[in-house]
C-alpha positions as CSV (number, residue, x, y, z in Angstrom):
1,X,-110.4,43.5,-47.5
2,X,-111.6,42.3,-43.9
3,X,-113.6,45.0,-42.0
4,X,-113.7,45.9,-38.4
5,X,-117.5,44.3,-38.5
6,X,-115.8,41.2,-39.8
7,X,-113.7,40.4,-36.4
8,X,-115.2,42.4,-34.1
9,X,-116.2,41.2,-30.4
10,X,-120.0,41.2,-30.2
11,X,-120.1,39.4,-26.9
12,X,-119.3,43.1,-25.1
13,X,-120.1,44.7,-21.8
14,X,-120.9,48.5,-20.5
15,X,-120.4,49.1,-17.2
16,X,-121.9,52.5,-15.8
17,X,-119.1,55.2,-14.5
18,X,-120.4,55.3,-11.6
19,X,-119.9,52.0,-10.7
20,X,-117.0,50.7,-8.5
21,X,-113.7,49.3,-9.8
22,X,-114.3,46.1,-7.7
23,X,-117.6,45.5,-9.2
24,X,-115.4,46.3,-12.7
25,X,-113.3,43.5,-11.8
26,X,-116.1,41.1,-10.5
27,X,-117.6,41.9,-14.3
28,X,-114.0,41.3,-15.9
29,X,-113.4,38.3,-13.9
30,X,-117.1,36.5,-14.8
31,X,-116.4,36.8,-18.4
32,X,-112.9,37.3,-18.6
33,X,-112.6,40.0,-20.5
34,X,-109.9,42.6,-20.2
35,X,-112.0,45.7,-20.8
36,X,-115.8,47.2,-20.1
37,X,-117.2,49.9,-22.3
38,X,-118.4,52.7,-19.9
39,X,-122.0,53.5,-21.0
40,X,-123.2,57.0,-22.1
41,X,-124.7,59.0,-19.5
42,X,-126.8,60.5,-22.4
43,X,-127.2,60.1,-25.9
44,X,-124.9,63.2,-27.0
45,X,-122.2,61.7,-24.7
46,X,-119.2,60.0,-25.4
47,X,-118.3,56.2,-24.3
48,X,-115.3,55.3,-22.8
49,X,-113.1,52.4,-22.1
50,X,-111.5,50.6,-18.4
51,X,-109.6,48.4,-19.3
52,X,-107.0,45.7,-16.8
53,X,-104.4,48.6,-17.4
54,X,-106.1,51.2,-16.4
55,X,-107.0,48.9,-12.9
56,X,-103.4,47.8,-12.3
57,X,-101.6,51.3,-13.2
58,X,-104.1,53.6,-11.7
59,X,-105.6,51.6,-8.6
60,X,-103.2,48.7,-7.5
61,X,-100.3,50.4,-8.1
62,X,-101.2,53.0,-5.9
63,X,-102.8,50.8,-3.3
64,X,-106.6,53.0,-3.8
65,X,-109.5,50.7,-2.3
66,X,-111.3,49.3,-5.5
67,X,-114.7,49.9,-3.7
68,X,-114.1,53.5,-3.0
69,X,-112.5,53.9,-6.4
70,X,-115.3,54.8,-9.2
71,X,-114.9,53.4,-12.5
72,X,-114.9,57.5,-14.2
73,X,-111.7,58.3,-11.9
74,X,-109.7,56.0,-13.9
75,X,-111.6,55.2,-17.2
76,X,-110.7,56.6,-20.7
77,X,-112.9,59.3,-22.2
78,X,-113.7,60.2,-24.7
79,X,-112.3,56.9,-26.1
80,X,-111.4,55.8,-29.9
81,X,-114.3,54.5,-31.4
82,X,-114.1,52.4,-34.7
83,X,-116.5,52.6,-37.6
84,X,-117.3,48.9,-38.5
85,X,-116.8,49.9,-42.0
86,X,-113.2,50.6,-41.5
87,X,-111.1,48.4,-43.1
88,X,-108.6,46.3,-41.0
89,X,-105.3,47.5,-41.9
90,X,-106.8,51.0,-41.6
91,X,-107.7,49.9,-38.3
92,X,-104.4,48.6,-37.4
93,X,-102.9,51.9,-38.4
94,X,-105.3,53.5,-36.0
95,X,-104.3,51.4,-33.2
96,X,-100.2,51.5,-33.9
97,X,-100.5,55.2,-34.0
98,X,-102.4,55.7,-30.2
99,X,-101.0,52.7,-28.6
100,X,-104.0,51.0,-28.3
101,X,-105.0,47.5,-27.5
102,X,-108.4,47.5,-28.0
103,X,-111.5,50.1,-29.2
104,X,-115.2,50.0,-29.3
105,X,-116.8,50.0,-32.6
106,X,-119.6,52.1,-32.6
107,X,-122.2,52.7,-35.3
108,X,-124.8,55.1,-33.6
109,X,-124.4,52.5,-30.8
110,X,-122.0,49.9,-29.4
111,X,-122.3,47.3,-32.0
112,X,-118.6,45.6,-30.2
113,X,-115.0,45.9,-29.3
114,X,-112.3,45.0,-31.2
115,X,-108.6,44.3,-29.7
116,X,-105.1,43.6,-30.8
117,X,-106.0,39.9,-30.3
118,X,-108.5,39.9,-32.8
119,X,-106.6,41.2,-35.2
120,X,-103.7,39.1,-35.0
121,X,-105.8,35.5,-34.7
122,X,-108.8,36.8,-37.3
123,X,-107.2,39.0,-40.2
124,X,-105.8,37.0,-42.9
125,X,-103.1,39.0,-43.1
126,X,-100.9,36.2,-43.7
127,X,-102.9,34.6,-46.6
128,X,-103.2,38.3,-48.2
129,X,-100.6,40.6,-47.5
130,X,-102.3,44.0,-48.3
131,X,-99.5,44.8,-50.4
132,X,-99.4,41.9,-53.0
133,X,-103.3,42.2,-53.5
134,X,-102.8,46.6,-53.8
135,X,-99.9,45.6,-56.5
136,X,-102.1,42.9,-58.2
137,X,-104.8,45.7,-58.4
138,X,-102.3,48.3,-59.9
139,X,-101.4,46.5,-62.9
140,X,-105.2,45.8,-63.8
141,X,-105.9,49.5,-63.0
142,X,-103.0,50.4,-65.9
143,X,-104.3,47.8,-68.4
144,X,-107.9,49.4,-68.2
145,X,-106.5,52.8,-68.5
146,X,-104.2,51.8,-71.6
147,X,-107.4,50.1,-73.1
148,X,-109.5,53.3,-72.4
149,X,-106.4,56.0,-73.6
150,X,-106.0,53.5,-77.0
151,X,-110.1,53.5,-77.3
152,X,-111.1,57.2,-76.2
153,X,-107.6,58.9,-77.0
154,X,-104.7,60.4,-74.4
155,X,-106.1,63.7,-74.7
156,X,-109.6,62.7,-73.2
157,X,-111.3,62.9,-70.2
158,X,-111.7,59.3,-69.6
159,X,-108.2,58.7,-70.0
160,X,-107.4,61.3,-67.4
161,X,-109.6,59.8,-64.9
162,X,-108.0,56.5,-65.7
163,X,-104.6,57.6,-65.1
164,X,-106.0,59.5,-61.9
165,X,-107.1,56.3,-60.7
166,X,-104.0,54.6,-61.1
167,X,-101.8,57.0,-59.6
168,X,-104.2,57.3,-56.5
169,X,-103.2,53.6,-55.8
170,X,-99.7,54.0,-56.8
171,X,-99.5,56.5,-53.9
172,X,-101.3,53.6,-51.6
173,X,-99.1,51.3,-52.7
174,X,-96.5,54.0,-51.6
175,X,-97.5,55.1,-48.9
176,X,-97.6,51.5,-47.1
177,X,-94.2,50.3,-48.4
178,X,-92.6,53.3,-47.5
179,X,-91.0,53.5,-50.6
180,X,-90.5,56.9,-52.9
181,X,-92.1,56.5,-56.0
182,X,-89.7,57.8,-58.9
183,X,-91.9,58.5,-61.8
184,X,-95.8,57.7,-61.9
185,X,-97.1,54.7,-64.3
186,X,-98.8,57.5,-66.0
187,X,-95.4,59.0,-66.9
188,X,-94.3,55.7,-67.8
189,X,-97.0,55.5,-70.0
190,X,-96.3,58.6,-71.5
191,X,-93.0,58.1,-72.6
192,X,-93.6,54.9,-74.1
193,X,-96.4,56.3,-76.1
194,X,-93.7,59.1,-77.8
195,X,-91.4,56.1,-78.9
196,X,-93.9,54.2,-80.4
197,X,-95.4,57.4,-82.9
């Protein structure tokens, strides 16, 4: 699975909160980027974001001068930071449930920034939909933990862990299609194990 590291932004810019909202703007406009991280004042501090939104709903819109306005009166902090470890639907799921549109990813420092953009254009979610490769992983989860019930016996330890496995992504699998899961593959198992002795 793709990782936030994977399709991050590394080409990303701090602006201090002190700063003006025009020299924001100026920064925005050089590169053409639609958000500046706002630097930590010190190392136990958090980052935060300005992004164009926050410039058009909270400055424009209310006619402010963007040289009197400072960049902390209408940033977001503390912002959502992303582990660049996290894995891309995870990330996704992140986003969907705070409305963002894009995030810092931060590991001890600003390492990037990853937006909406990126992971509609870079995630090859289309190629391989999470679900199909989760299913595809179920079944070979259940074949090892038939092979290692037949080998160690139902009753063991390994066998348990096997079937714990398998029902952990069974809940997964669950969980993302929103779908109720009506008896586990463990039960399944079970029951086909009494008809055969």
């Amino acid at each position: 699975m793709l990782k936030a590291a994977d399709i991050m932004t590394k080409d990303v810019a701090t602006i201090r909160s002190s700063a003006t909202v025009a020299e924001a703007v100026h920064l925005m406009r050089a590169r053409d980027w639609r958000a500046l991280i706002v630097d930590r004042r010190h190392e136990q501090d958090a980052y935060g974001i300005i992004s164009e939104s926050d410039i058009v709903y909270k400055v424009i819109a209310y006619g402010k001068d963007p040289h009197k306005t400072r960049v902390y009166e209408v940033m977001t902090k503390p912002c959502i930071a992303i582990n660049p470890d996290l894995g891309l639907e995870y990330v996704a799921r992140l986003f969907a449930q705070h409305h963002l549109h894009r995030a810092p990813v931060i590991q001890g420092e600003l390492v990037g920034i990853i937006s909406l953009t990126d992971i509609l254009a870079l995630s090859d979610f289309l190629e391989q939909p999470r679900s199909i490769l989760l299913e595809q992983q179920l079944q070979e989860e259940i074949k090892k933990a038939r092979a290692i019930c037949i080998e160690k016996g139902i009753h063991s330890e390994e066998c348990a862990a096997a079937w714990d496995a398998v029902d952990e992504m069974q809940s997964e699998i669950a969980h993302q299609t929103a779908v109720k899961i009506d008896s586990t593959a463990f039960e399944d198992y079970s029951e086909s194990v009494k008809y055969e002795v």
